[in-house]
N, C-alpha and C positions, 0 to 999 in steps of 0.2 A: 504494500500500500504506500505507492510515493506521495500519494496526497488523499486528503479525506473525499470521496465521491460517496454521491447517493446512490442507494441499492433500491432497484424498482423489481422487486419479486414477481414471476409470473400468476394470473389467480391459479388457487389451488396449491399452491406451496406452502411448506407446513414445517415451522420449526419448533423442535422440540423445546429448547429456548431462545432467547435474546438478551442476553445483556447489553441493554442501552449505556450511554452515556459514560465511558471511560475512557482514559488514556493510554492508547495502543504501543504497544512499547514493543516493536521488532528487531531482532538483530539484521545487521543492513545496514537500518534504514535512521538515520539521525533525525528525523524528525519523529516528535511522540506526537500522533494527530489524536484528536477529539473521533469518537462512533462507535459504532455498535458492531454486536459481533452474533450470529446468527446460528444455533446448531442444531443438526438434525443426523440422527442416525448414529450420536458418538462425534463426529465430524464436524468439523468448523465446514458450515453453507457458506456465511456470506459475511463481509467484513467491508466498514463504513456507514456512511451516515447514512440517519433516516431508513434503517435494514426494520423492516417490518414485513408481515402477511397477513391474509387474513385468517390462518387463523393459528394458534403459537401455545404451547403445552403449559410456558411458564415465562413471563417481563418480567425482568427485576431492573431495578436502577443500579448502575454503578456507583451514580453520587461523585463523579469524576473521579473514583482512584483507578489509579495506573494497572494495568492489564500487562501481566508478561506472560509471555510461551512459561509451560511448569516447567519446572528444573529439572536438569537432570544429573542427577548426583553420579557420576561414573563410578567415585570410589570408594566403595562403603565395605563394611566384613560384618555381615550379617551373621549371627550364628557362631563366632569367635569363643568367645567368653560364656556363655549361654545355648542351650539347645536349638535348634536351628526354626523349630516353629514357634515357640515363645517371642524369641528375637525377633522373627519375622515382625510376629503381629507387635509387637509392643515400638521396634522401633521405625517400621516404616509408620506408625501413628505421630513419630515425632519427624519425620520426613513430612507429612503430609503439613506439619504445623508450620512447616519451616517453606515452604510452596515448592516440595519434591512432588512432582508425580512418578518419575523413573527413576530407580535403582538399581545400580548396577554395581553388584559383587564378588568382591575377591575370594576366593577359594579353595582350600588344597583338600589332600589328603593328609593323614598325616595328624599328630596330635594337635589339639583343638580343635574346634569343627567339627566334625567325627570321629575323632580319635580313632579313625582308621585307615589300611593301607588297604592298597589293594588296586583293579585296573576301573577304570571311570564308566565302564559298561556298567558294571555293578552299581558302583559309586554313585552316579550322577541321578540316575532316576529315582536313587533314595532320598540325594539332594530335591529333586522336581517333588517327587512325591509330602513330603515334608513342607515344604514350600506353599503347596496348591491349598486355595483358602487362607492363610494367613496374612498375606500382605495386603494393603488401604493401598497402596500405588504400586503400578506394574514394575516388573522385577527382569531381571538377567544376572547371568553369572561370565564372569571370566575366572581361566582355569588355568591353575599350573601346574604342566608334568613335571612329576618329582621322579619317573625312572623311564630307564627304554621302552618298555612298557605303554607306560602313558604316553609319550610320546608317536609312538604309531598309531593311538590311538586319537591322533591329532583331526584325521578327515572323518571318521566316524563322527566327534561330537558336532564338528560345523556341518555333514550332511544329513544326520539323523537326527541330533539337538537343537540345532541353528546356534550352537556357542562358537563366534567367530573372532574372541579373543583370550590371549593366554597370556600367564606372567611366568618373571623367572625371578627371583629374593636372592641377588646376589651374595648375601651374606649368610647365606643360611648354613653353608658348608663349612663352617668352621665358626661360627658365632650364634650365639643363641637368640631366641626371640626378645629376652628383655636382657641381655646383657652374654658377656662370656659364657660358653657352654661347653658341654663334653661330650657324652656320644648322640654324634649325630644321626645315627642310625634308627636309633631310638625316635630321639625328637620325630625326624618326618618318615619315620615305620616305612623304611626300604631296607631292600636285602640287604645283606654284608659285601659283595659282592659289586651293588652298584656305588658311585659315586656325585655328590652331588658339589657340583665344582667346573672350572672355567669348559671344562671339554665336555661335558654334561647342560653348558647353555649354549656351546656350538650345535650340538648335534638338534636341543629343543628350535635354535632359528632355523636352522634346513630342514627340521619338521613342518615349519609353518612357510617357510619358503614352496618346500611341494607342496603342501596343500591347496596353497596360491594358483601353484600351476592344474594341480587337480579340480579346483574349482573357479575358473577365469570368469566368471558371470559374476562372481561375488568377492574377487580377491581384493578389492576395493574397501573393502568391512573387515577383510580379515588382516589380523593386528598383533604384535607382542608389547607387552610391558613390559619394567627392568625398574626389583626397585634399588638401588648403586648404591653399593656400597661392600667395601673391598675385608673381608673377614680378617684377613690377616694385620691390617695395620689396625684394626679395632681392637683387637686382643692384646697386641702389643700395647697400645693408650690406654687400655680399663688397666693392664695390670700396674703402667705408667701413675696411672693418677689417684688410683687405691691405694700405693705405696707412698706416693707421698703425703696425702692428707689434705692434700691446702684445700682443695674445692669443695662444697658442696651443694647439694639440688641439680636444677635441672643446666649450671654451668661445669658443672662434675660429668653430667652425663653428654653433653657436647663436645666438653674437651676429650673422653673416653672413646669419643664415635666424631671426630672432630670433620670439617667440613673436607679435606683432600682426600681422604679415603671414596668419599663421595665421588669429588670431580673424575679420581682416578678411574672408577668401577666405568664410567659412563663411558670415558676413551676405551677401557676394554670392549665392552657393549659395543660400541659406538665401530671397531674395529670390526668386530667380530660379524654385525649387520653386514658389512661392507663385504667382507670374505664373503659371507654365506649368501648375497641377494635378497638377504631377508629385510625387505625394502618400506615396511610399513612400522616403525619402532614409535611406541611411546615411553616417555622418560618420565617416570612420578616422583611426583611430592618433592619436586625440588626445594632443599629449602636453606640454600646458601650461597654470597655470588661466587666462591668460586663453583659452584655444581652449577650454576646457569651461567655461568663464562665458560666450564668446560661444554658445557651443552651446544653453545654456539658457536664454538670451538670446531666441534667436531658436524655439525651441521654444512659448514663451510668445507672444509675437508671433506667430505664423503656428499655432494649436491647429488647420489642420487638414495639416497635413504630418505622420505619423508618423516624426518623427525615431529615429534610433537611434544610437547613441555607443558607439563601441568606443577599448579602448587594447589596446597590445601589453605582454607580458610583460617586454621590453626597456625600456620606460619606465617602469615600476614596480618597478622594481630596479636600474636602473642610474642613475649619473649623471655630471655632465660633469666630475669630476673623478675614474672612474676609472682605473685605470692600464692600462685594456685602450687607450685611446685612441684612435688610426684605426682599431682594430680595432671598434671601438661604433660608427663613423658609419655615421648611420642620415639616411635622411629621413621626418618633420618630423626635426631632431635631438634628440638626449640632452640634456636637458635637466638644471637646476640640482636641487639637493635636497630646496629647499620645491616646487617641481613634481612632484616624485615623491610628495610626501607631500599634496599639495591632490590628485593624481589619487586615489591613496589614501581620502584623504577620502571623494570624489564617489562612488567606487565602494561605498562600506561604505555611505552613502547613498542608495544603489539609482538613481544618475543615470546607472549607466555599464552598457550591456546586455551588453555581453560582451567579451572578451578572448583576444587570437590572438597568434601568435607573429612575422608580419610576416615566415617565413623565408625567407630568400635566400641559398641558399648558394652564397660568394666566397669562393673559394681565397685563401692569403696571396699566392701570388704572383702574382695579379689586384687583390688586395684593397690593395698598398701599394706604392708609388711606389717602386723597388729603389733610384733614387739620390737619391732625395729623400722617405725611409722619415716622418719628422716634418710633413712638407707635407700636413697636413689635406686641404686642397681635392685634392690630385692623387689623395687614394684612393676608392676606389671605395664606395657607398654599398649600407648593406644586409648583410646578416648571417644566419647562422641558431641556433634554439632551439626549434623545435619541440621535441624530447627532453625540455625540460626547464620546460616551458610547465607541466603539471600538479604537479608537485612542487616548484618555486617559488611556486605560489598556492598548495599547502599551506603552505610555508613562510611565507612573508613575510605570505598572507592569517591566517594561525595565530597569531602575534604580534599580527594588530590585532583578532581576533576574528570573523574570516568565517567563517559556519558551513559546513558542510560541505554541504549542500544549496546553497546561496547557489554555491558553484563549482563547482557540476554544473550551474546553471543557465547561468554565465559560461562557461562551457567546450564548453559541450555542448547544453540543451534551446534556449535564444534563439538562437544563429546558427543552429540546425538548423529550428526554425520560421519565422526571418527566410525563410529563402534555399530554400525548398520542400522538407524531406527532413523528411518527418511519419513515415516509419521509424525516425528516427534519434532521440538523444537522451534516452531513460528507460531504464529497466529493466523494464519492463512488457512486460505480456502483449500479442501480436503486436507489438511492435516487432523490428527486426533483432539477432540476439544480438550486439552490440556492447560488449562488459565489460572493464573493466580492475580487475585485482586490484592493492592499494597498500596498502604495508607502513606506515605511519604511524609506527613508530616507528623504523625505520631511517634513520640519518643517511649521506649518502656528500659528498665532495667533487665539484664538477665538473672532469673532465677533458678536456680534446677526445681526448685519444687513446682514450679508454671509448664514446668517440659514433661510432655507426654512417654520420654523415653522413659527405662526404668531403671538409669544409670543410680540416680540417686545427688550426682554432684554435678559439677560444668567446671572447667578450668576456666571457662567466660563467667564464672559469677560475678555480679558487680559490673558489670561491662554495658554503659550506654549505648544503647541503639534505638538508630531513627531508618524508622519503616517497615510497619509491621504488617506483615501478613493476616488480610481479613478473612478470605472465603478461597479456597485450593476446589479447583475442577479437575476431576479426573473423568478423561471421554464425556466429558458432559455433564455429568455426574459429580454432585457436590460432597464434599470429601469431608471439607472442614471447614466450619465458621462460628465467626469469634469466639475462638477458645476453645472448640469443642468441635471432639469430631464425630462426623456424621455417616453412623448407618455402621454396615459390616463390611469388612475386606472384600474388596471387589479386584483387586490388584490381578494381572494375568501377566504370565511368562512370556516375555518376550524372545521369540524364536528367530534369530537374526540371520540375515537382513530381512527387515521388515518394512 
């Protein structure tokens, strides 16, 4: 919509609603125009002024707040911490508050999750199954083979599940999930036998490389992720910064996982794409300048890998001295202030494609060590904010001058293009009615006890935000309004591309 026109509906047309009177907020397109938006069937009919028929299921007034495509959260770990249908339901309720309709999650084999091993034939349809009914907004999974195994089993799940992306945890072969570790075997429940390590993410990209070639109609959608970070010089810094004592909290756990290891992993990755043709790489949760100087780095070196750069919401608002503490450890970690504000930069700079909440929701009394509550390394890593992923990029992107298209594209049109969901992501005509109404000028504090999740705490407690989330439409269908959300899990698997 380059500009607001009027919709003259043929007689006989019939939409299921209309939401009049709001502010159309597109990725594109910089201008936010005045109109309405028309749906029938699930599906955005008709978009602009004066969209009326004769005759319409349900008006409501917008009351002019701003209209964005739903969000769509790429990087969440649903089921982590928690059994995988509880989580479902409990935390896409706090997706929905936050104006997620799409969720898209990270997930292995391997302890937590399932605490089991084995090949994803198995696996995965206990994941769907488990899944089905639980979620308020539609769902997808990305998946990472953890053995040769899985790995073959790379064109099965994109041709028979429609999961057309994978991850690789570059650190996982020699470093543990919340700090230094020991047998890794153990941890992600593969044989003795396999290894999980640099030639082990060689053989996963010429997995998804052939699969590209096996399915050329869709190799467009099909994707790897890498989250970087180099085991070996992190084991070296934990045992570096435990022996000496001087730090602690979450600048203890940065320096222990400090930011080169990072940049380093990504030049490997970043190499290893380039040997392999494994030409569709995303790089996550960057969250430090040198890992997004090595990013661009190797972008430029290798022009034929479509790279893509994401940060989480947690790294552009937090940092390693605040007083949330264990409660912020995250992996990569929380990084220092000039870090938050170089990411800052990159992203006004159009170097960074989109932005995700990285949720994971850890109970406190999972999340902290009860008799050693201050011991960094003994808590558990990982956190959630979906809820508040879009109203802190109003806020904080508001202050440095992000337009308002610019975070509908961060939020919502680029991971939904990356990762095959050409439904999702605009306001436009035949896409899925996917709308979040946001008051822009409403300030609220964050509270964990206000949040539908059932973490229990927020490392954003106390944190001013302006632009809250009124009414979340999923397909059409009203999900959540003020405060409160509406009806039962309607959420469906998304089978990609879709």
């Amino acid at each position: 919509m380059s500009a607001a026109r009027a919709i003259s509906m043929p007689g006989g047309t019939h939409f299921d609603l209309i939401i009049q009177n709001v502010r159309i907020v597109r990725p594109g397109l910089p201008a936010v125009e005045q109109g309405d938006i028309g749906i029938a069937g699930e599906k955005i009919a008709a978009v602009g002024t004066g969209v009326s028929a004769p005759t319409a299921g349900r008006v409501i007034d917008g009351k002019g707040l701003l209209a964005f495509p739903g969000l769509v959260d790429a990087h969440m770990h649903t089921g982590i911490y928690a059994p995988l249908a509880d989580d479902a339901w409990s935390e896409s309720r706090a997706a929905a508050q936050g104006g997620v309709t799409t969720s898209l999650n990270y997930i292995r084999s391997g302890q937590y999750y399932l605490n089991k091993g084995g090949p994803y034939a198995e696996l995965f349809p206990e994941i769907l199954g488990l899944s089905d009914g639980r979620f308020h907004v539609d769902y997808g999974y990305h998946l990472a083979p953890m053995d040769r195994r899985q790995i073959a089993e790379i064109p099965m799940l994109i041709g028979r599940h429609g999961v057309t992306s994978f991850k690789i945890f570059m650190f996982y072969g020699g470093y543990g999930l919340h700090g230094a570790s020991g047998n890794q075997h153990d941890f992600l429940m593969i044989d003795p036998d396999e290894r999980y390590d640099i030639a082990h993410f060689e053989f996963v990209m010429r997995g998804v490389k052939d699969a590209m070639q096996q399915y050329p109609a869709v190799r467009d959608s099909i994707s790897l992720s890498l989250h970087c970070e180099t085991a070996e010089i992190m084991t070296a810094y934990t045992k570096l910064v435990q022996e000496a004592g001087t730090l602690e909290g979450l600048r203890a756990y940065s320096a222990a996982r400090p930011p080169h290891p990072e940049g380093l992993a990504i030049c490997i990755a970043s190499y290893l794409a380039h040997e392999t043709e494994c030409v569709n790489i995303n790089l996550l949760h960057l969250s430090s300048r040198k890992a997004v100087e090595a990013a661009l780095t190797m972008a430029e070196a290798f022009p034929t890998i479509d790279f893509r750069r994401e940060v989480t919401i947690g790294h552009l608002v937090l940092d390693y001295d605040t007083p949330a503490a264990a409660e912020a450890k995250v992996n990569p970690p929380i990084r220092s202030r000039e870090d938050v504000e170089y990411l800052w930069d990159a992203l006004l700079a159009g170097k960074i494609d989109w932005v995700v909440s990285d949720h994971a929701c850890c109970r406190h009394e999972l999340k902290v060590n009860t008799s050693r509550p201050d011991d960094i390394f003994l808590a558990k890593s990982g956190f959630g904010g979906t809820e508040y992923l879009l109203s802190a990029m109003l806020t904080e992107g508001g202050k440095r001058g992000l337009p308002l298209h610019r975070i509908a594209e961060l939020t919502s049109s680029h991971p939904a293009r990356r990762f095959g969901l050409a439904g999702k992501g605009d306001i436009a005509v035949g896409y899925d009615a996917d709308i979040v109404l946001v008051d822009p000028e409403h300030s609220f504090t964050v509270k964990a006890a206000e949040s539908e999740s059932k973490q229990g705490y927020t490392p954003f407690e106390g944190l001013q935000l302006r632009g809250k989330v009124r009414s979340t439409y999923l397909r059409g269908q009203l999900i959540y309004h003020d405060d409160k959300i509406i009806g039962e899990p309607r959420g469906r698997y998304l089978k990609r591309p879709c």
